[in-house]
PARO-971521 format. One record per residue (C-alpha): y, x, z. Coordinates in steps of 0.5 Angstrom, whole numbers, plus 2048, in hexadecimal, padded with zeros to 3 digits. Each point is the difference from the previous one (the first is absolute). Example, Ala and Ser with C-alpha at 12.3 -4.5 7.8 and 13.67 -1.06 7.14 Angstrom:
2
<site py="7F7" px="819" pz="810"/>
<site py="807" px="802" pz="7FE"/>
***
This chain:
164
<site py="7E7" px="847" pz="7BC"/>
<site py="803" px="7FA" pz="802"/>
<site py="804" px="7FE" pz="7FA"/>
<site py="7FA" px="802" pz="7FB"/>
<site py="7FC" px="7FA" pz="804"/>
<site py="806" px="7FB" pz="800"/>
<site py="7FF" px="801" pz="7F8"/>
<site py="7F9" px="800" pz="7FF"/>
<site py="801" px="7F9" pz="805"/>
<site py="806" px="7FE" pz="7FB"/>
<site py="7FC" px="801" pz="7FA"/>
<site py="7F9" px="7FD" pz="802"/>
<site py="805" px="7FA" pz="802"/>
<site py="803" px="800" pz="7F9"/>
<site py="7FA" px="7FF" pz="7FC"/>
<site py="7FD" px="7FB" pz="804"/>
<site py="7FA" px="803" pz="803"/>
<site py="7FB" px="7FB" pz="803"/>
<site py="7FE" px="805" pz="807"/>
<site py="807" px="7FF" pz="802"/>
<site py="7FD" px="7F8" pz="802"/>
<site py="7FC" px="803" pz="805"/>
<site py="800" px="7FA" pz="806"/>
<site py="804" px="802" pz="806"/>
<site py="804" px="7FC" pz="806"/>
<site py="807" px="7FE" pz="800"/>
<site py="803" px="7FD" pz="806"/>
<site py="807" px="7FD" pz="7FF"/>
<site py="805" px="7FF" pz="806"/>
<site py="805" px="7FD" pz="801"/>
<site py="805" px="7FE" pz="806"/>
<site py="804" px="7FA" pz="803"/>
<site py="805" px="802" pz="806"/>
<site py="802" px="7F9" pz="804"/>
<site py="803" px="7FF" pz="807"/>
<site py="7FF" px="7F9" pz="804"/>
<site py="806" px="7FB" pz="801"/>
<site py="801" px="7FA" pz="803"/>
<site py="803" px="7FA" pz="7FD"/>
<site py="800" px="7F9" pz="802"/>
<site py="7FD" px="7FB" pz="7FC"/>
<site py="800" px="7F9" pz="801"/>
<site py="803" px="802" pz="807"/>
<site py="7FC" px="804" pz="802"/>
<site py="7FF" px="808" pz="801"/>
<site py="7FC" px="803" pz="7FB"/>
<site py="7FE" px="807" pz="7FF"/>
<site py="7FF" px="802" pz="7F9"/>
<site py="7FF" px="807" pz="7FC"/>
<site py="805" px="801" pz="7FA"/>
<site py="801" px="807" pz="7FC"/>
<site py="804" px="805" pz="804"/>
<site py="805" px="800" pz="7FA"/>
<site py="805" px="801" pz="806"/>
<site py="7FE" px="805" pz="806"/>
<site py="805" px="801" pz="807"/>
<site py="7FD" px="805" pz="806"/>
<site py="7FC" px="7FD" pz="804"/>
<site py="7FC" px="7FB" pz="7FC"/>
<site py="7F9" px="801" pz="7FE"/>
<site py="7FD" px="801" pz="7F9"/>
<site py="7F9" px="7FE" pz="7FF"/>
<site py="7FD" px="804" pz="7FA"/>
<site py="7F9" px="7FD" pz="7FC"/>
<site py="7FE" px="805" pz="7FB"/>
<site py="7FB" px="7FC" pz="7FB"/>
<site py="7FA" px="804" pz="7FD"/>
<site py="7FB" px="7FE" pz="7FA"/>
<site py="7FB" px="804" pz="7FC"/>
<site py="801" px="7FE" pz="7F9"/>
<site py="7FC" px="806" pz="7FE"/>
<site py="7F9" px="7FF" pz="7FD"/>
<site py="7FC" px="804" pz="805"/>
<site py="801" px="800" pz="808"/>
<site py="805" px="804" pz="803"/>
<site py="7FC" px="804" pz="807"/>
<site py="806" px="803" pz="805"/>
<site py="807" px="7FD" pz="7FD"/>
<site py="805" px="803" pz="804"/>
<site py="806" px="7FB" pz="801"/>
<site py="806" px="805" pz="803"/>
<site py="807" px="7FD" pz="800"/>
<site py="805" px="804" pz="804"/>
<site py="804" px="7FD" pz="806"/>
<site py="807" px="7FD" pz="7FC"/>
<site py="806" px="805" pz="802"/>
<site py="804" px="7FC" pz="806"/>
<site py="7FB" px="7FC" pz="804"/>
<site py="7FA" px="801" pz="804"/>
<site py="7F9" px="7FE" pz="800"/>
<site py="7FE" px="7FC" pz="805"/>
<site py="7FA" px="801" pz="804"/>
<site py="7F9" px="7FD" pz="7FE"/>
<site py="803" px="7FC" pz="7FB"/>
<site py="7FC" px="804" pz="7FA"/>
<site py="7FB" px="7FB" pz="7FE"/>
<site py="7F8" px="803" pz="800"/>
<site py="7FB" px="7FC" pz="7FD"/>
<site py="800" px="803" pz="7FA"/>
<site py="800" px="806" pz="802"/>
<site py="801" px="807" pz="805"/>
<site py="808" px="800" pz="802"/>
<site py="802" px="807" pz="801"/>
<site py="808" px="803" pz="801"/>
<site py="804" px="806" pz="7FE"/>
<site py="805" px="803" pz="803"/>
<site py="802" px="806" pz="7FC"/>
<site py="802" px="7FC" pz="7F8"/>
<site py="7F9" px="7FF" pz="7FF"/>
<site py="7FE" px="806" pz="800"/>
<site py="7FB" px="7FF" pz="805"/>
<site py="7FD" px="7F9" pz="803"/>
<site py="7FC" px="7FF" pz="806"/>
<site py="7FE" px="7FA" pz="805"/>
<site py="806" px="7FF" pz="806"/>
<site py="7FD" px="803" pz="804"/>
<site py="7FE" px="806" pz="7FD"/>
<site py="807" px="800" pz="7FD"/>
<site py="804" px="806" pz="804"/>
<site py="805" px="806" pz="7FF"/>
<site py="802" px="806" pz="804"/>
<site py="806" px="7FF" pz="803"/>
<site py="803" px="808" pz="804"/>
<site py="802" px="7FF" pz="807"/>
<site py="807" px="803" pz="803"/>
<site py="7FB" px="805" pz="804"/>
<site py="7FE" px="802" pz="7F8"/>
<site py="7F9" px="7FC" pz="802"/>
<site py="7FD" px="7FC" pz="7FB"/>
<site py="7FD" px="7F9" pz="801"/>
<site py="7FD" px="7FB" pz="7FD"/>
<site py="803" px="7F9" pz="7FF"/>
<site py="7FC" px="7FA" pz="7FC"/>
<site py="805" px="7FC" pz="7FB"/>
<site py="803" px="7FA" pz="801"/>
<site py="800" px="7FB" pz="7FB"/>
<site py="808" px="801" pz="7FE"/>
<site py="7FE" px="807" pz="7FE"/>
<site py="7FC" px="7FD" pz="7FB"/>
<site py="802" px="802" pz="7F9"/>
<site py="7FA" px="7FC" pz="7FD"/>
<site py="7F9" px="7FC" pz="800"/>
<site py="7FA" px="800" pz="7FC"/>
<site py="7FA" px="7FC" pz="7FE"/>
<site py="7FA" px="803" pz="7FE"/>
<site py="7FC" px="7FA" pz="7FD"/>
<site py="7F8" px="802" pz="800"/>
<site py="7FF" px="7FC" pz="7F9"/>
<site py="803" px="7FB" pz="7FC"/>
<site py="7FB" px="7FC" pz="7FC"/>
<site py="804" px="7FF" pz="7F8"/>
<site py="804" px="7F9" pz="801"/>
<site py="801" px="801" pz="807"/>
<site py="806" px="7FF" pz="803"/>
<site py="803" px="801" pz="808"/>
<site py="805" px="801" pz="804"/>
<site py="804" px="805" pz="805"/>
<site py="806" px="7FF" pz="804"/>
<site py="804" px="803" pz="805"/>
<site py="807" px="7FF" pz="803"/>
<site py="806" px="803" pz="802"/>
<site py="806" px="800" pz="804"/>
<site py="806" px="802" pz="7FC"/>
<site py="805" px="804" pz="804"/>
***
């Protein structure tokens, strides 16, 4: 059934088909990885942010995730995942809000959940089971979920992380 669909699509592409136009949002996305350095200009210290081109353990990573509509109708709960980069750790309370409600996963994306309701089951030596809530280093990714993005409307998110 699957394929007999994807031909119908492709042949409908193919001859042009005007109720393909139909009015639809895309949100666009990209992302900029900084960290901060201190330089010193004019004598004086200065701390400036730069590409993080070249990455030590230790350092902090800040990432800013930039989103537009560039569709032509408005975009209602746009979800804005982006997965905790493998060799670092996220940062408590630096995934920005005021776009939208922040949650966290635990499991690969599988599931997300606010910390505080972000638990797993951990079995005891006397083979109890108890709950434990998750710390931000066991987070594996963070979302946003946008309630309405009007057509040409930009933002931003933002998170940092620690690299190991």
């Amino acid at each position: 059934m699957k394929v007999k669909s994807l031909l119908t699509v492709f042949l409908l592409i193919l001859l042009g088909l005007p109720t393909l136009a139909l009015a639809k949002p895309v949100v666009e996305v990209s992302m900029v990885v900084e960290k901060e350095i201190v330089v010193v200009e004019d004598g004086k210290e200065v701390t400036k942010m730069v590409a993080a081109e070249e990455i030590f353990p230790g350092e902090v990573l800040f990432y800013t995730i930039t989103f537009k509509n560039s569709g032509d109708e408005m975009a209602t709960n746009a979800i804005l995942n982006n997965p905790v980069p493998e060799g670092s750790v996220y940062l408590p309370n630096t995934a920005s809000e005021e776009v939208g409600s922040v949650s966290f996963s635990i499991d690969g994306g599988e599931t997300f959940k606010k910390p505080t309701l972000l638990t797993y089951e951990v079995t005891m030596p006397d083979g109890s089971k108890e709950q434990r809530t998750a710390s931000p280093e066991q987070y594996t990714h963070i979302r946003w979920q946008v309630e309405k993005i009007d057509v040409g409307q930009a933002g931003e998110i933002s998170f940092q992380v620690r690299v190991k």
